[in-house]
C-alpha positions in Angstrom: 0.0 0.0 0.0 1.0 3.9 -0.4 -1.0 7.1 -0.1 -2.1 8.9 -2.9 -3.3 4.9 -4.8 -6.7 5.5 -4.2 -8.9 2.1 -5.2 -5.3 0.3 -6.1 -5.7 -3.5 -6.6 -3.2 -5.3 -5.4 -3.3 -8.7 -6.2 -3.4 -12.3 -4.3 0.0 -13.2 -3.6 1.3 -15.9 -1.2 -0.5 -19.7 -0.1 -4.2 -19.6 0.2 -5.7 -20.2 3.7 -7.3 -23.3 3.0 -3.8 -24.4 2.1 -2.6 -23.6 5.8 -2.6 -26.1 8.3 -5.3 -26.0 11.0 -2.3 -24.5 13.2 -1.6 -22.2 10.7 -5.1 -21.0 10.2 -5.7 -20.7 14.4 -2.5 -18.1 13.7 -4.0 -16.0 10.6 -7.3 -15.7 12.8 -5.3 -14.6 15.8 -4.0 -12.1 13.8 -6.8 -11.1 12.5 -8.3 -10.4 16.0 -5.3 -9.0 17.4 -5.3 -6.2 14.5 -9.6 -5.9 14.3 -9.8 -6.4 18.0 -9.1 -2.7 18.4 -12.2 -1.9 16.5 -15.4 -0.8 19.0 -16.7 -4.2 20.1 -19.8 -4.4 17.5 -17.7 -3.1 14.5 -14.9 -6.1 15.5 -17.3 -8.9 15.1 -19.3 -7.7 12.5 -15.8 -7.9 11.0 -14.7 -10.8 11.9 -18.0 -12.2 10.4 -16.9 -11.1 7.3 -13.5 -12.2 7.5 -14.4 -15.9 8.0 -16.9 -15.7 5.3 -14.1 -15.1 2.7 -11.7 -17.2 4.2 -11.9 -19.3 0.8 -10.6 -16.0 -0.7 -7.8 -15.3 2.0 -3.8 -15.2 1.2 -0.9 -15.2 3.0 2.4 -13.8 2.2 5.5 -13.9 4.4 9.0 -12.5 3.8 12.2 -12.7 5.8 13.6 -14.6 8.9 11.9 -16.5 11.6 14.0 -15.7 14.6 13.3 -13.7 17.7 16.0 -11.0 15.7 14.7 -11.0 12.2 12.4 -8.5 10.0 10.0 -9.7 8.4 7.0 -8.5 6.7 3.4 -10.5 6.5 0.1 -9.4 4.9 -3.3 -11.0 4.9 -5.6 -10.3 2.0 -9.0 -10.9 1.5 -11.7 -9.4 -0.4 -12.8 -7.5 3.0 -9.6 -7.4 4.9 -5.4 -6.0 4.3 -3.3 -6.6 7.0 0.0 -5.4 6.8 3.2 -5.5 9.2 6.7 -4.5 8.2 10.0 -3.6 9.6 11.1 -0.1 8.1 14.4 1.6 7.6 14.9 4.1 10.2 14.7 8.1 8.9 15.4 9.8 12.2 18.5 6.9 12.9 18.9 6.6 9.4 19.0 2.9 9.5 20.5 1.6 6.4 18.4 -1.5 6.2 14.9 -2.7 8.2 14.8 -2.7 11.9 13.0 -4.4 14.5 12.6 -1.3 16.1 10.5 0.7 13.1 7.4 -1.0 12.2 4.4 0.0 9.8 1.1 -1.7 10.0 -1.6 -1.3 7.9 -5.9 -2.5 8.3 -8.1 -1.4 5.5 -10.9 -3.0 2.9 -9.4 -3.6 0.0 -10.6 -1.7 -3.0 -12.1 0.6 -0.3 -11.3 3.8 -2.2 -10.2 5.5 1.5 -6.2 4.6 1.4 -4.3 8.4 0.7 -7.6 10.6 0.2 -7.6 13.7 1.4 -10.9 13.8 3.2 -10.5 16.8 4.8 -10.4 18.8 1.6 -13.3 16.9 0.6 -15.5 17.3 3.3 -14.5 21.2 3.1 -15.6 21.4 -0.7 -18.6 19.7 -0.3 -20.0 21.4 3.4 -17.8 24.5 3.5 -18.1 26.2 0.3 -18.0 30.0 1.3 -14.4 29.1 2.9 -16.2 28.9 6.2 
Protein backbone atom coordinates (compact mmCIF):
# COMPACT_ATOMS: atom_id res chain seq x y z
CA UNK A 1 0.00 0.00 0.00
CA UNK A 2 1.00 3.92 -0.36
CA UNK A 3 -0.99 7.09 -0.14
CA UNK A 4 -2.13 8.91 -2.87
CA UNK A 5 -3.35 4.91 -4.81
CA UNK A 6 -6.67 5.51 -4.19
CA UNK A 7 -8.86 2.10 -5.24
CA UNK A 8 -5.34 0.26 -6.10
CA UNK A 9 -5.71 -3.47 -6.59
CA UNK A 10 -3.24 -5.35 -5.35
CA UNK A 11 -3.28 -8.71 -6.24
CA UNK A 12 -3.36 -12.35 -4.26
CA UNK A 13 0.04 -13.18 -3.58
CA UNK A 14 1.31 -15.87 -1.22
CA UNK A 15 -0.46 -19.68 -0.10
CA UNK A 16 -4.22 -19.61 0.20
CA UNK A 17 -5.71 -20.24 3.73
CA UNK A 18 -7.35 -23.30 3.00
CA UNK A 19 -3.75 -24.43 2.12
CA UNK A 20 -2.55 -23.59 5.79
CA UNK A 21 -2.61 -26.13 8.32
CA UNK A 22 -5.27 -26.00 11.05
CA UNK A 23 -2.30 -24.54 13.20
CA UNK A 24 -1.62 -22.24 10.70
CA UNK A 25 -5.11 -21.03 10.20
CA UNK A 26 -5.68 -20.66 14.45
CA UNK A 27 -2.47 -18.06 13.69
CA UNK A 28 -3.98 -16.00 10.63
CA UNK A 29 -7.26 -15.72 12.80
CA UNK A 30 -5.32 -14.58 15.81
CA UNK A 31 -3.97 -12.15 13.75
CA UNK A 32 -6.78 -11.14 12.49
CA UNK A 33 -8.32 -10.38 15.95
CA UNK A 34 -5.29 -8.95 17.40
CA UNK A 35 -5.29 -6.20 14.53
CA UNK A 36 -9.64 -5.88 14.26
CA UNK A 37 -9.81 -6.37 17.96
CA UNK A 38 -9.06 -2.73 18.43
CA UNK A 39 -12.15 -1.85 16.51
CA UNK A 40 -15.39 -0.84 19.01
CA UNK A 41 -16.70 -4.23 20.11
CA UNK A 42 -19.79 -4.40 17.50
CA UNK A 43 -17.66 -3.08 14.53
CA UNK A 44 -14.90 -6.13 15.53
CA UNK A 45 -17.28 -8.86 15.11
CA UNK A 46 -19.31 -7.72 12.48
CA UNK A 47 -15.78 -7.89 11.00
CA UNK A 48 -14.70 -10.75 11.87
CA UNK A 49 -17.96 -12.15 10.44
CA UNK A 50 -16.93 -11.07 7.30
CA UNK A 51 -13.47 -12.15 7.52
CA UNK A 52 -14.41 -15.95 8.03
CA UNK A 53 -16.87 -15.66 5.30
CA UNK A 54 -14.11 -15.08 2.74
CA UNK A 55 -11.75 -17.24 4.15
CA UNK A 56 -11.87 -19.35 0.79
CA UNK A 57 -10.57 -16.04 -0.71
CA UNK A 58 -7.81 -15.30 2.03
CA UNK A 59 -3.80 -15.15 1.20
CA UNK A 60 -0.94 -15.20 3.03
CA UNK A 61 2.41 -13.81 2.17
CA UNK A 62 5.47 -13.89 4.37
CA UNK A 63 9.03 -12.54 3.79
CA UNK A 64 12.18 -12.67 5.79
CA UNK A 65 13.57 -14.63 8.91
CA UNK A 66 11.90 -16.49 11.60
CA UNK A 67 14.04 -15.73 14.63
CA UNK A 68 13.35 -13.70 17.66
CA UNK A 69 15.99 -11.02 15.69
CA UNK A 70 14.70 -11.02 12.24
CA UNK A 71 12.39 -8.53 10.03
CA UNK A 72 9.99 -9.66 8.44
CA UNK A 73 7.05 -8.49 6.74
CA UNK A 74 3.36 -10.49 6.53
CA UNK A 75 0.13 -9.36 4.94
CA UNK A 76 -3.27 -10.99 4.92
CA UNK A 77 -5.56 -10.28 2.03
CA UNK A 78 -9.02 -10.87 1.50
CA UNK A 79 -11.68 -9.40 -0.41
CA UNK A 80 -12.77 -7.51 2.98
CA UNK A 81 -9.58 -7.42 4.93
CA UNK A 82 -5.42 -5.95 4.30
CA UNK A 83 -3.34 -6.63 7.02
CA UNK A 84 -0.04 -5.41 6.75
CA UNK A 85 3.20 -5.51 9.16
CA UNK A 86 6.66 -4.51 8.20
CA UNK A 87 9.98 -3.57 9.55
CA UNK A 88 11.09 -0.15 8.08
CA UNK A 89 14.40 1.63 7.62
CA UNK A 90 14.91 4.10 10.17
CA UNK A 91 14.70 8.10 8.90
CA UNK A 92 15.38 9.77 12.24
CA UNK A 93 18.53 6.87 12.89
CA UNK A 94 18.86 6.56 9.35
CA UNK A 95 19.04 2.86 9.48
CA UNK A 96 20.54 1.63 6.40
CA UNK A 97 18.44 -1.50 6.22
CA UNK A 98 14.95 -2.73 8.15
CA UNK A 99 14.75 -2.74 11.93
CA UNK A 100 13.03 -4.40 14.55
CA UNK A 101 12.64 -1.27 16.14
CA UNK A 102 10.52 0.69 13.10
CA UNK A 103 7.42 -0.99 12.20
CA UNK A 104 4.43 0.03 9.77
CA UNK A 105 1.08 -1.68 9.98
CA UNK A 106 -1.65 -1.31 7.85
CA UNK A 107 -5.89 -2.51 8.31
CA UNK A 108 -8.06 -1.42 5.53
CA UNK A 109 -10.88 -3.01 2.87
CA UNK A 110 -9.43 -3.57 -0.02
CA UNK A 111 -10.56 -1.75 -3.05
CA UNK A 112 -12.13 0.60 -0.26
CA UNK A 113 -11.26 3.78 -2.20
CA UNK A 114 -10.21 5.45 1.54
CA UNK A 115 -6.22 4.60 1.36
CA UNK A 116 -4.29 8.39 0.68
CA UNK A 117 -7.59 10.58 0.19
CA UNK A 118 -7.62 13.68 1.38
CA UNK A 119 -10.88 13.78 3.16
CA UNK A 120 -10.50 16.84 4.81
CA UNK A 121 -10.43 18.83 1.61
CA UNK A 122 -13.33 16.95 0.56
CA UNK A 123 -15.49 17.35 3.32
CA UNK A 124 -14.52 21.25 3.14
CA UNK A 125 -15.62 21.43 -0.70
CA UNK A 126 -18.58 19.65 -0.28
CA UNK A 127 -19.97 21.42 3.42
CA UNK A 128 -17.79 24.46 3.48
CA UNK A 129 -18.09 26.20 0.27
CA UNK A 130 -18.03 30.00 1.25
CA UNK A 131 -14.43 29.10 2.95
CA UNK A 132 -16.24 28.86 6.20
Amino acid sequence: TSAFRDNFEMRYEGIGYDELSSGQQKLVMAIAETYLGRMPEAHAKAKMAEVRAHLDKTYVAWIGGFSKDSVFYYRVHSPVVLIEFDHQRGIALDDDEPTRNHIHTVVRTPNGNDYGKDLLRLHREQHHRNGV
